[in-house]
VOBA-1610 file (N, C-alpha, C; in pm, whole numbers, padded with zeros to 5 digits, always signed):
BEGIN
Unk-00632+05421+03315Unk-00660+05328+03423Unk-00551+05342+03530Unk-00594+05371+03670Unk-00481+05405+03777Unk-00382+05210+03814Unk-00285+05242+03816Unk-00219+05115+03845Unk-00246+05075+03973Unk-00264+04960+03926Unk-00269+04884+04146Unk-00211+04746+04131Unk-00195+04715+04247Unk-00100+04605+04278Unk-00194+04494+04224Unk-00300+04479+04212Unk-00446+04388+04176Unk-00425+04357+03996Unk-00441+04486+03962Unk-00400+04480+03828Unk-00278+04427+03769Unk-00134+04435+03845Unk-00027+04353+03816Unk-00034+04258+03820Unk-00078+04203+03949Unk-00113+04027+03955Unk-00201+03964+03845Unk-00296+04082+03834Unk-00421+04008+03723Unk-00302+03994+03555Unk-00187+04076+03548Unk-00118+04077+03437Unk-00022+03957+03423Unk-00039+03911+03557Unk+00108+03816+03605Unk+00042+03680+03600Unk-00143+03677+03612Unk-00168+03585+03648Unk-00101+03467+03496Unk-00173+03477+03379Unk-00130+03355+03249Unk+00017+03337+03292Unk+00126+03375+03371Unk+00285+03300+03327Unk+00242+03234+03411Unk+00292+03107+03314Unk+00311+02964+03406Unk+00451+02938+03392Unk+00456+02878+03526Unk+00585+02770+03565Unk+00608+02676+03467Unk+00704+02637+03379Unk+00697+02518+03256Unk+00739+02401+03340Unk+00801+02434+03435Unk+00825+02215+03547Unk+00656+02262+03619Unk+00577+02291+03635Unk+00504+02244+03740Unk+00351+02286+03612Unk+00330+02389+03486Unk+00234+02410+03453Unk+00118+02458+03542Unk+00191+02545+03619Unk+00053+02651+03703Unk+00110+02779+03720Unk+00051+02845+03708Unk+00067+03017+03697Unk+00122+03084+03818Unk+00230+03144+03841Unk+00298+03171+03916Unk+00203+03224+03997Unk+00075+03307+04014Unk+00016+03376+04107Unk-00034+03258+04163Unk-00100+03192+04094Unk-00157+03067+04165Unk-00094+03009+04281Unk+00004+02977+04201Unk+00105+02892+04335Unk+00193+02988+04460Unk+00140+03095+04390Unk+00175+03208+04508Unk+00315+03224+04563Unk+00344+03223+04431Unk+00539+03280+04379Unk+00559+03433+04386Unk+00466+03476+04335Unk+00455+03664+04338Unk+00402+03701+04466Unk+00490+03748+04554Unk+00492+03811+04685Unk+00415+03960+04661Unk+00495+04003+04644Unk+00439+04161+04653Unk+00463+04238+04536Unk+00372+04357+04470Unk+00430+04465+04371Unk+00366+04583+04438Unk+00544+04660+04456Unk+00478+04830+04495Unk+00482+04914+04390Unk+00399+05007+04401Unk+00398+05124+04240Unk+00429+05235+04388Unk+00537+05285+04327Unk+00542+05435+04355Unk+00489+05525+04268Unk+00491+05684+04312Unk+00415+05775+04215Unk+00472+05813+04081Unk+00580+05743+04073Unk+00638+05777+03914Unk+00577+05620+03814Unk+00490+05556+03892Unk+00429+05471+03829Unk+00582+05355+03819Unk+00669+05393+03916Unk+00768+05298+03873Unk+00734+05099+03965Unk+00782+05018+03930Unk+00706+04860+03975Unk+00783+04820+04051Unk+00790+04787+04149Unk+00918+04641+04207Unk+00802+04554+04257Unk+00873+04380+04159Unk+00771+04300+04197Unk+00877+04243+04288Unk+00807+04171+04370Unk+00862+04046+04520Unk+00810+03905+04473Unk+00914+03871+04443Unk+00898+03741+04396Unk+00994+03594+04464Unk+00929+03515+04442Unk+01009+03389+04490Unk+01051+03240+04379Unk+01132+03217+04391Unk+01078+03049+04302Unk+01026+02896+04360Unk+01022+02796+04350Unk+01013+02683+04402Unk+01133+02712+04486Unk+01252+02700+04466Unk+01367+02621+04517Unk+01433+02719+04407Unk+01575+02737+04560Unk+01667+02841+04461Unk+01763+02764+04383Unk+01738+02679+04330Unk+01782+02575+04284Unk+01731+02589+04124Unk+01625+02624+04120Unk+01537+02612+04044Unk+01587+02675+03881Unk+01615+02577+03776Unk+01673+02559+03671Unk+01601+02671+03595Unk+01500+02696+03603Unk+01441+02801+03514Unk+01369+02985+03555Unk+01459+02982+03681Unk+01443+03078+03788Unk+01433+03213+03646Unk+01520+03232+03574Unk+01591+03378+03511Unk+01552+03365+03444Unk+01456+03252+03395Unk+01331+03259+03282Unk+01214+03323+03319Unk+01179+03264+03390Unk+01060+03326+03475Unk+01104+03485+03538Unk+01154+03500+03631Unk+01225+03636+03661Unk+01176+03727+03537Unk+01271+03703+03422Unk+01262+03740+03268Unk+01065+03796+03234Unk+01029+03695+03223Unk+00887+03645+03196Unk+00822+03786+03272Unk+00800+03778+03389Unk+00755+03868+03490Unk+00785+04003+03489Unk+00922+04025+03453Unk+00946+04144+03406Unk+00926+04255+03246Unk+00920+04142+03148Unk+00847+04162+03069Unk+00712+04181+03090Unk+00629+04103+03143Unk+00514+04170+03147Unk+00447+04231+03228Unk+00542+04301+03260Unk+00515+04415+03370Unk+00507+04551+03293Unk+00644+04527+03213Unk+00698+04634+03159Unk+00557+04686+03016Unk+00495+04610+02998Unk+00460+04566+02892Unk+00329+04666+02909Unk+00291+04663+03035Unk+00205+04740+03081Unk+00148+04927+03074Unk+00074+04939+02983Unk+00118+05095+02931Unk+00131+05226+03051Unk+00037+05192+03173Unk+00057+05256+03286Unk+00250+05214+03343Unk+00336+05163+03306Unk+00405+05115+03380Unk+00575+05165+03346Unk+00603+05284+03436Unk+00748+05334+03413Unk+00850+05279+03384Unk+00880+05192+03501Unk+01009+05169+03520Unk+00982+04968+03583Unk+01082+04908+03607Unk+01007+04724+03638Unk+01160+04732+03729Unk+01148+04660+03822Unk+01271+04596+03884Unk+01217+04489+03946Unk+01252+04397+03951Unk+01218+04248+04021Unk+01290+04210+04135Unk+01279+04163+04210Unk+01319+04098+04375Unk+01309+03961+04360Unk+01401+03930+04368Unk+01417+03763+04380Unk+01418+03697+04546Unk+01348+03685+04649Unk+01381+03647+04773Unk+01317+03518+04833Unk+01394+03469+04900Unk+01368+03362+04996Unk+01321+03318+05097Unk+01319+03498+05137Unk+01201+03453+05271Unk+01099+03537+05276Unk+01036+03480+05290Unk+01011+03364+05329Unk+01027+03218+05231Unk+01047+03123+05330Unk+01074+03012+05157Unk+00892+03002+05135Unk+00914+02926+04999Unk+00799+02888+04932Unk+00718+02793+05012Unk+00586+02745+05049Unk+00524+02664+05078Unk+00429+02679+05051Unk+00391+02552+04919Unk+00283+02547+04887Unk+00124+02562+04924Unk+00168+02468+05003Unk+00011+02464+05129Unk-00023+02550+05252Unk+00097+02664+05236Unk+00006+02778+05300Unk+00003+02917+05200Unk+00110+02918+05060Unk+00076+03015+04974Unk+00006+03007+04829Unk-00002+02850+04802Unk-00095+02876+04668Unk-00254+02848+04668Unk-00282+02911+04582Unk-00452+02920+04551Unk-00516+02754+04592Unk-00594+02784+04603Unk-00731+02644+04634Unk-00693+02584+04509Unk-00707+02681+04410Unk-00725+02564+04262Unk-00573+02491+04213Unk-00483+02566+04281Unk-00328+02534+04274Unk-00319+02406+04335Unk-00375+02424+04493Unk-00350+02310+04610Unk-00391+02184+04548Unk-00503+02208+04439Unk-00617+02086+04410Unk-00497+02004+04261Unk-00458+02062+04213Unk-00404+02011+04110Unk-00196+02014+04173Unk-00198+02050+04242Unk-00082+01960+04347Unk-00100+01831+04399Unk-00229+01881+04445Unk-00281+01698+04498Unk-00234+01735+04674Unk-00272+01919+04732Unk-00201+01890+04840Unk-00363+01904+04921Unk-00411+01864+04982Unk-00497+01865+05044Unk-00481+01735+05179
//
């Protein structure tokens, strides 16, 4: 199966956030993943708030199951801030609805 950035997210989608209980893609924490041709990963990722007590868990989380992936060389993760997080213009419909941000 050729790797695509579709397929990472679809791998990324089950980790959930344990303070908020919604799946990091959802809430639209996972920015970007590039595959170069050595099949190697860098995901772009963000947290709530760099504040955020369980950041290097998650980080952790994401990189494991990246790695986990049998198409998948090499994993490096990006932790960045900018853009900051905002809910109500980056997470899913079904995210927004169980935020209560509408």
């Amino acid at each position: 199966m050729k790797l695509t950035k579709e397929l990472i997210f679809e791998h990324l989608a089950p980790i959930v956030d344990p303070e908020i209980h919604i799946g990091l893609v959802d809430l639209g924490l996972i920015y970007d993943a590039e595959i170069n041709e050595a099949n190697d990963v860098k995901v772009t990722m963000t947290l709530t708030s760099p504040m955020c007590p369980v950041g290097p868990e998650l980080v952790s989380a994401v990189e494991l199951a990246v790695k986990s992936m049998d198409e998948v060389n090499k994993v490096t993760v990006d932790v960045t801030f900018d853009p900051p997080w905002d809910p109500e213009e980056m997470a899913s419909d079904a995210a927004k609805d169980e935020l209560g941000i509408w």
